[in-house]
Backbone as CSV, one residue per row, in Angstrom:
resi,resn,N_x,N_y,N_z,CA_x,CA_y,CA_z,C_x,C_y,C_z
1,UNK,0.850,-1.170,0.000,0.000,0.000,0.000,0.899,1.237,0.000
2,UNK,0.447,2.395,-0.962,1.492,3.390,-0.871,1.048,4.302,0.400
3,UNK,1.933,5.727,0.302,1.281,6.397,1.359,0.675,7.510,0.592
4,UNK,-0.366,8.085,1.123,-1.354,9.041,-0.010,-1.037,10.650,0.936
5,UNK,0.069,11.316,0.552,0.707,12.604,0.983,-0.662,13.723,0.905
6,UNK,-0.289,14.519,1.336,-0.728,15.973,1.018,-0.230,17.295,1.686
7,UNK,-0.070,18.190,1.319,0.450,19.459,1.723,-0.318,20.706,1.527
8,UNK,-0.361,21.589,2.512,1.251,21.655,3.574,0.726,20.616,4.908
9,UNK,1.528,20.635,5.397,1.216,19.330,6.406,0.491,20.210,7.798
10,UNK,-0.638,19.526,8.589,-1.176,19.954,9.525,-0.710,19.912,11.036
11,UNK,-0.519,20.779,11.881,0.218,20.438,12.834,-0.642,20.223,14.288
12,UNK,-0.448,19.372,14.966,-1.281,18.676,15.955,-0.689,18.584,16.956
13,UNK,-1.549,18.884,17.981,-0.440,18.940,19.711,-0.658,16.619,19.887
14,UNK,0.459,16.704,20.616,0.456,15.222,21.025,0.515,15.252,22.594
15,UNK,0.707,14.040,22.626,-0.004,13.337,24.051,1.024,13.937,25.293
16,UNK,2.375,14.762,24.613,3.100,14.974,25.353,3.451,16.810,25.516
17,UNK,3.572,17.199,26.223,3.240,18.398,26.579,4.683,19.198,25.567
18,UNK,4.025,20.244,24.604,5.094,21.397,24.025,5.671,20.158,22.757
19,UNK,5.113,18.977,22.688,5.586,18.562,21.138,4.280,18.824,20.072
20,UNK,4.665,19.490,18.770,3.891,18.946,17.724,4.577,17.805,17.222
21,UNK,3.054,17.233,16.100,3.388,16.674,15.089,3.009,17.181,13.890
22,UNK,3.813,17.259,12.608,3.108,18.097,11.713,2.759,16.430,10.360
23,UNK,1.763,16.165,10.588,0.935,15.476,9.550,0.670,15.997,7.797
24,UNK,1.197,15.077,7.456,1.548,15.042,6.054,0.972,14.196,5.155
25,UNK,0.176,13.293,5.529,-0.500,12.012,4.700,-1.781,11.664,5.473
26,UNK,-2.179,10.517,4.602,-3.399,10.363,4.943,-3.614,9.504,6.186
27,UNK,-2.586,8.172,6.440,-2.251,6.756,6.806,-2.158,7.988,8.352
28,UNK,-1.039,8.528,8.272,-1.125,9.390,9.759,-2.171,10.325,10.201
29,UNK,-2.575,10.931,9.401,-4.100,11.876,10.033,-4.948,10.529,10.600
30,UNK,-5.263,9.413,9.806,-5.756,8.564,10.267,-5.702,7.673,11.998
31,UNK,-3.991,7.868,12.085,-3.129,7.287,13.011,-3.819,8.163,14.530
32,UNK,-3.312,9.617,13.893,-3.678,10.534,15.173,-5.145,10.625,15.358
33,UNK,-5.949,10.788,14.382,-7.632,10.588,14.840,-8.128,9.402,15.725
34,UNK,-7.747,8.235,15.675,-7.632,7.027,16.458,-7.456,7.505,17.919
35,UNK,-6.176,8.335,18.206,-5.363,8.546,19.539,-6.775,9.788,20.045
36,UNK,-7.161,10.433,19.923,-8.138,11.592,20.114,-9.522,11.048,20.701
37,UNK,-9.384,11.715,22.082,-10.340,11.148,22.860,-12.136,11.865,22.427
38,UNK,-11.799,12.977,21.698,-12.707,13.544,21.925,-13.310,13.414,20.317
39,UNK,-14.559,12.992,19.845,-15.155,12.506,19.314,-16.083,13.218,18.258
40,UNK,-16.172,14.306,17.803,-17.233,15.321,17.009,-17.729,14.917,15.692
41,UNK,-18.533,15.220,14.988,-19.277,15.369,13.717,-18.187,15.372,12.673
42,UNK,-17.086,16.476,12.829,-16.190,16.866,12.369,-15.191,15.373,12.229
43,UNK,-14.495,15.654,13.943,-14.023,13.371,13.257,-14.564,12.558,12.988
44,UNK,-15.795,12.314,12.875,-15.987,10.911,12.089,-16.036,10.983,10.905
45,UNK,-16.366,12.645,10.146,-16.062,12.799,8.666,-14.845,12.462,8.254
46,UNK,-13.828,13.078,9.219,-12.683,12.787,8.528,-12.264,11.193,8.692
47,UNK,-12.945,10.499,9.639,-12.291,8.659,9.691,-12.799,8.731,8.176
48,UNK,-14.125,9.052,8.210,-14.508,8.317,7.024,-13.469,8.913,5.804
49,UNK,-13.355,9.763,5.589,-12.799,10.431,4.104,-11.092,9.834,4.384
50,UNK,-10.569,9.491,5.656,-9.070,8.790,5.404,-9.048,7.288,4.885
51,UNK,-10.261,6.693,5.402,-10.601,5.638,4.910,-11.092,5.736,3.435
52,UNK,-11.493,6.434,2.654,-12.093,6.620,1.407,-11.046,6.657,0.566
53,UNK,-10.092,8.218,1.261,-8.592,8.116,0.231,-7.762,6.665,0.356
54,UNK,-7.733,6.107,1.232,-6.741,4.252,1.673,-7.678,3.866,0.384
55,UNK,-8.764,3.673,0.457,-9.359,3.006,-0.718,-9.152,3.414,-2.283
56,UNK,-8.720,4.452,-2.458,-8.474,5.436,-3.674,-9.915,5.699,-4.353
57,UNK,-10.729,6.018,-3.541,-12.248,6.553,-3.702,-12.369,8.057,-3.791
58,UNK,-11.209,8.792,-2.764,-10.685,9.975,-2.382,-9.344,10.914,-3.204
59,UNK,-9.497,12.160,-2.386,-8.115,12.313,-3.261,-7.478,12.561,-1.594
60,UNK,-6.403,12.541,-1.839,-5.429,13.620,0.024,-6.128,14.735,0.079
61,UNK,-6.047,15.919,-0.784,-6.348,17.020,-0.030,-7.356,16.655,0.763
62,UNK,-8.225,15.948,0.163,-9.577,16.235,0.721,-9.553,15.670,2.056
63,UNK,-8.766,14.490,2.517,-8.577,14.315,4.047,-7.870,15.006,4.424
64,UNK,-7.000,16.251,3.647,-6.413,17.385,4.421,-7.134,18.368,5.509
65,UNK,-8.700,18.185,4.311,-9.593,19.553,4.996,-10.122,18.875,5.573
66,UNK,-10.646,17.501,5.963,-11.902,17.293,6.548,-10.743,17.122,8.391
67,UNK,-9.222,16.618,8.166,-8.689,16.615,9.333,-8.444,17.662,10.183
68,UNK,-7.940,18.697,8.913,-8.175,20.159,9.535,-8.985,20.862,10.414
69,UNK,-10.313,20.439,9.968,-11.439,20.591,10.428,-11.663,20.299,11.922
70,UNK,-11.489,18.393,11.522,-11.735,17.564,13.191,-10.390,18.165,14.004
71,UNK,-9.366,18.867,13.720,-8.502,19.309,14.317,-8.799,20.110,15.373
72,UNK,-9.031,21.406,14.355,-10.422,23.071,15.064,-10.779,22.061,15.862
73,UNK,-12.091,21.439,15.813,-13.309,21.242,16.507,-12.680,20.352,17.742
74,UNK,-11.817,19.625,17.833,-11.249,19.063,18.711,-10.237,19.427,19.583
75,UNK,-9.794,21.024,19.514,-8.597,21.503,20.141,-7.603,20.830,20.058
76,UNK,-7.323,20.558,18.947,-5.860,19.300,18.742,-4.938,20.299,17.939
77,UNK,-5.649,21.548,17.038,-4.872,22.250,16.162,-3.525,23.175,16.768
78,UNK,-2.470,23.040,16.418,-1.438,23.324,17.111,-1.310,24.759,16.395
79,UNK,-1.728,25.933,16.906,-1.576,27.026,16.168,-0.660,28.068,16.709
């Protein structure tokens, strides 16, 4: 399976205090939505649309914006 990129990459606070991660593909937006306790409208669009691009149903950007999104809505966005 390849990895399905997109840019510019999104940056996300992690489990550990003062690190980002800056997310670049689909396989990892996927990775970190998993780890995220908190659950909105916003992430389950994006499970679904990382799962859509893995399938090549999708394109990347588009799990760029929908992670972006569950990012905002989840206070995960590292701004």
């Amino acid at each position: 399976m390849s990895t399905h990129w997109f840019s510019p990459p999104v940056p996300v606070r992690t489990e550990r205090a003062g690190l980002t991660r800056n997310v670049n593909n689909v396989e990892a937006a996927g990775q970190e939505l998993m780890k995220w306790t908190k659950r909105g409208p916003k992430w389950n669009q994006a499970v679904r649309v990382c799962i859509a691009c893995i399938s090549d149903e999708m394109e990347p950007e588009e799990a760029r914006k929908t992670f972006l999104a569950a990012a905002k809505e989840e206070g995960m966005l590292f701004c």
